[in-house]
C-alpha positions, 0 to 999 in steps of 0.5 A: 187834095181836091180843091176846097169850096170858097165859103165866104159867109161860112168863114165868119161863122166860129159859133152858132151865136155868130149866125146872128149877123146874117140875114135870112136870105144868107142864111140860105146862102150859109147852108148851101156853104155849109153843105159844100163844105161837108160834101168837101170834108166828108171826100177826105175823110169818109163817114155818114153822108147822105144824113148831113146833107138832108138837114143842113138848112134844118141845122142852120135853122135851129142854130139861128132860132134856139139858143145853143148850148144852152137849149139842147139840140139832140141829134137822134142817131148821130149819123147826120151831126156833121153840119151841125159840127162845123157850125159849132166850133169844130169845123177846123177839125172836121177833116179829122172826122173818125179818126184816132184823136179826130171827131167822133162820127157821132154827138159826142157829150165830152166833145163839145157842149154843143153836143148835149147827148151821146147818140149812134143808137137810133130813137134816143132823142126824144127821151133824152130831150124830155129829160133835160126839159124835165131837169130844167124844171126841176132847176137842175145844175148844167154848166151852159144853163138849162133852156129848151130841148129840141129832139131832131128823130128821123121818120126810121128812128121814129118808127122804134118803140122808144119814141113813142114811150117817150112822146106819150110821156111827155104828152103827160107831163105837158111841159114845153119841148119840141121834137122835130119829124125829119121825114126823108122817107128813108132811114138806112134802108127803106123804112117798113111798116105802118108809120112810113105808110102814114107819113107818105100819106101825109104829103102825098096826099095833103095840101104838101105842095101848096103850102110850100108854094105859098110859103114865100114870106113869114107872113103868108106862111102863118095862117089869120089866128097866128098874125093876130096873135089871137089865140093860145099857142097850143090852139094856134099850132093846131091851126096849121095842121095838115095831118098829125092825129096820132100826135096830138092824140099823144100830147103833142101839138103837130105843126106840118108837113113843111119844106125841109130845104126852104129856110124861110118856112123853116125859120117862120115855123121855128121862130113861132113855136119859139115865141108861142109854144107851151107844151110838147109840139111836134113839126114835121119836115119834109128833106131829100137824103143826100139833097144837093150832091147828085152822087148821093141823091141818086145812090141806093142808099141815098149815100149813107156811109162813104168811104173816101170819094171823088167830089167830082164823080162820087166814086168811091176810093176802096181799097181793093179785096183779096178776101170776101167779106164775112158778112157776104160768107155769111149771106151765101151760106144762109142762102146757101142752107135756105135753099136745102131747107125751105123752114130757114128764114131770115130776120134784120132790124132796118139793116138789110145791106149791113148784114148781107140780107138784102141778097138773100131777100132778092132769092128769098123775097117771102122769107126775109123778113126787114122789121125796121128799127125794132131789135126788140121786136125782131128778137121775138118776132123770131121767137115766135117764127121759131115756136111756129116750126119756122129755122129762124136766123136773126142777123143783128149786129152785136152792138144792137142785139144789146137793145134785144136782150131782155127778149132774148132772155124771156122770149128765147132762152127760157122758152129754149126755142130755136131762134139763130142769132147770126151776131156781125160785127163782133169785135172793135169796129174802126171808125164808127169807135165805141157805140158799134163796137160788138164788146159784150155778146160773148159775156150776155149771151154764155150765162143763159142756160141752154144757149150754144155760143160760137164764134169763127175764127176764119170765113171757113168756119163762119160757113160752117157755123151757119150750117151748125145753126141751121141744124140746132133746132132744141135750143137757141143759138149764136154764132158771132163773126168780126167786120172785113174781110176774112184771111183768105182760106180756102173755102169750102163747098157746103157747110158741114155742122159742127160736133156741139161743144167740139173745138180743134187743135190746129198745131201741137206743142209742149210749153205754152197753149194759146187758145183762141176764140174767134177772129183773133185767130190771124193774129194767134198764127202770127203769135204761134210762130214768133214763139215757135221761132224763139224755141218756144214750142206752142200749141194753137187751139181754136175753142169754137164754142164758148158754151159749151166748152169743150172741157175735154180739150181744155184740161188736156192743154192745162195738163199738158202746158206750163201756159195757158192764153186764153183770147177773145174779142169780148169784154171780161166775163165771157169766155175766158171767164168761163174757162177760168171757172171750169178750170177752178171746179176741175182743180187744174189751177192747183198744180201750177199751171198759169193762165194768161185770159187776154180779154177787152179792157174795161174801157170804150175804145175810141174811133182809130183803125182796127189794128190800133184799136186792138193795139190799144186793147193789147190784143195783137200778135205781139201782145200774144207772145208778151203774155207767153215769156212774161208767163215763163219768166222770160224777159227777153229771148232771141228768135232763132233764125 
């Protein structure tokens, strides 16, 4: 275990309410402790880096002004909640961070009080602030009282729809809250579009540098009006703008941009708004993703997610790979196609590298399209691309393509047009718990008419899934593969589309069917031959499609089996809910047959490895084979050897 970092002001903080007894030159001192013992805990455990280490001196600064957990600080996002942990009581757990049992990655309401708002879904923060300001006036019951709410949304996030819903809102009701702009000129990937220009252009080339240099004291940082105290909060904050026009048209009193990384600027600038504000006041800090830690500054992704990492060198401990990612299958494939078919192009919401696009972005720079966070308007952007006679395939994680739903009801599947939803991580996720976990597609997506939903069971199929996609161009279509490697199967040349609704018998038996959906399939295998070697003779199919089913193989296995097992990575009212449903039309359930459907539970699973995440959901090898003998009333059976 590395050597942990000597954090003699650190160690007197339990609490925020403890910050008290520092000064404001050790207030910056506790920050630079702050971040040495997140760089620490975060070499432990893994996790979201680079986020934390841009707003530490922010979360030290808003835990010395505001008075939590009574005034709600929201972290949009969540990723950079860490330092804000350690801060809030939780620091000897912080080594347990995304573990079973540990610390959620994110904000978490039944965690902490201090974490007022679940978050791991960007552009959240504002709305759920104007919430809680709203309830505070409305004299709501919060058991830790009801102050102000501060909304902290980075320069991506803010990017989203949501958030301007949510400013214009509360630039109409006019009651005092404060959204803090943590501008790192950088969400996950690099942000995209008109409001990354307009904040760049902020700093760039506004007097950015001669307010932080001027900025040594309280005093000099606050211009005449607000020394004399002379004029309406509202009015004094204009007078230090340097930019923000868009929000002050949407209600809001604008105050920067400010160093993010000097806490005296900070600390004079939220003290102020503290003291004077009346209405909805945006400030706009400027901070360094991964500031402090050169590994982090100097990474791509200015260290957004780890794993376990040397401190000194940064260098990550990853376990090595036998099997090739399905994202990585994902991407080849889709290149693959895109360089048979010059129509094929590619769509991802601020996630380039977590869907495999950015490699296809450096062969196909003009057909990749980043729209940044904005599933909805990738959703029918692709809609459109696909009504223009362009192959669309949109590369959402299945977690986000819940944000794009409605879009993917009215502007794809009424429309019936040919967008490719190519739908990662599918399944439970490990660490990241329940918010990423890609829990319901199979279910939102097979009730839309004239929608094709497949999902692979190994990395072969994925490839072939892609080239299946890529040929479907009358209807839309999904295919839905898990986080990881895959199971190391030989790998073919080209992909070869698949028949629409066709699934495989992979091995023929008598008593028991397992019928498999997606990458639960190594575990079906080890399932199939734990029962094969207790004389127990199995059949093992792989459905491929959850619309439309395959029905002529699915009442062969009713006909032919005294036990059907059904498995899927989804909740309940996906596949197997089909199934069941074609089954009970056809009269097959009437004849004795017994039908096992192994679904998610109806539950959020929370943060743990993979595999015990799916013990939990029972969904493993040994939950397989439970199912069968307890289907054939066998309590127990020997394996033959």
């Amino acid at each position: 275990m590395a050597q942990r970092p000597d954090t003699p002001l650190l160690d007197r903080v339990a609490f925020p309410s403890d910050l008290a007894q520092f000064s404001d030159s050790e207030l910056s001192r506790v920050a630079d402790e702050l971040r040495a013992e997140t760089i620490s805990a975060v070499s432990e455990t893994g996790g979201h880096l680079g986020a934390g280490l841009g707003v530490v001196e922010l979360t030290v600064a808003l835990h010395a002004v505001f008075d939590t957990p009574r005034d709600k600080i929201i972290w949009d996002v969540g990723h950079q909640c860490y330092p804000h942990k350690i801060l809030t009581g939780r620091r000897d757990r912080i080594r347990t961070l995304r573990m079973a049992g540990g610390l959620s990655g994110f904000t978490k309401r039944k965690e902490s009080p201090y974490d007022p708002f679940g978050a791991a879904h960007s552009s959240t923060s504002i709305s759920a602030a104007l919430g809680f300001t709203m309830a505070r006036e409305l004299h709501g019951k919060c058991a830790e009282g009801l102050g102000d709410a501060v909304a902290v949304i980075g320069d991506g996030s803010i990017s989203a729809g949501m958030a301007y819903e949510a400013m214009n809102n509360a630039g109409h009701l006019g009651k005092r809250m404060f959204v803090i702009l943590n501008d790192n000129e950088m969400s996950i990937a690099p942000p995209t579009g008109a409001m990354s220009s307009y904040l760049s252009r902020l700093y760039a080339e506004g007097p950015f540098e001669e307010l932080k240099h001027a900025a040594k004291t309280a005093a000099s940082l606050l211009p005449p009006p607000f020394r004399e105290g002379a004029k309406r909060a509202k009015d004094l904050l204009k007078g230090l703008t340097v930019g923000g026009t868009l929000f002050e048209e949407l209600g809001f009193s604008y105050i920067g941009p400010i160093d993010g990384h000097d806490m005296e600027q900070l600390l004079a600038v939220l003290r102020a708004v503290h003291a004077r504000a009346t209405g909805p006041v945006l400030i706009h800090t400027i901070t360094k993703k991964g500031k402090g830690y050169a590994p982090a500054e100097g990474a791509a992704d200015k260290g957004h997610a780890r794993a376990k990492f040397d401190v000194i060198t940064g260098e990550q401990k990853k376990s090595a790979s036998n099997a090739p990612s399905y994202t990585k299958v994902f991407a080849k494939a889709l290149m693959d196609e895109a360089a048979r078919d010059e129509q094929i192009c590619a769509i991802t919401a601020a996630m380039p590298d977590g869907t495999g696009l950015n490699l296809f972005a450096e062969r196909f720079p003009k057909r990749c399209f980043d729209v940044g966070i904005a599933e909805q308007h990738a959703v029918t952007f692709a809609a459109g691309l696909a009504a223009g006679g362009c192959k669309p395939f949109a590369a959402i994680y299945s977690t986000f393509l819940q944000r794009g739903y409605d879009q993917v009801v009215h502007d794809v599947a009424i429309q019936r047009l040919p967008v490719r939803f190519a739908i990662d991580r599918a399944g439970l996720v490990g660490a990241d718990g329940a918010t990423h976990a890609g829990t319901f597609d199979i279910a939102y997506l097979s009730n839309l008419p004239d929608f094709v939903v497949m999902a692979a069971a190994d990395e072969a199929e994925l490839v072939h899934m892609v080239a299946t996609a890529a040929a479907i161009d009358d209807r839309p279509s999904a295919f839905r593969f898990p986080r990881g490697e895959g199971m190391g199967v030989d790998m073919p040349e080209r992909g070869i589309p698949i028949e629409i609704g066709k699934g495989r018998i992979l091995r023929e038996g008598t008593k028991v069917a397992i019928l498999n959906f997606g990458a639960r399939m190594a575990e079906a295998i080890k399932a199939h031959e734990d029962l094969e070697a207790r004389g127990i003779s199995t059949t093992l199919a792989d459905a491929r499609f959850a619309k439309p089913l395959d029905r002529d193989m699915i009442l062969r296995l009713a006909r032919e089996h005294e036990v059907l097992i059904t498995l899927e990575e989804g909740a309940v009212g996906g596949f197997s809910s089909h199934v069941l449903h074609l089954l009970a039309v056809e009269g097959a359930l009437e004849h004795g047959l017994k039908v096992r459907p192994m679904v998610l539970p109806d539950t959020f699973i929370d943060q743990d490895s993979p595999k015990a995440m799916y013990d939990v959901a029972a969904m493993n090898a040994p939950q397989i084979v439970e199912q069968a003998l307890s289907a054939l009333g066998v309590a127990q059976m020997a394996a033959r050897g």
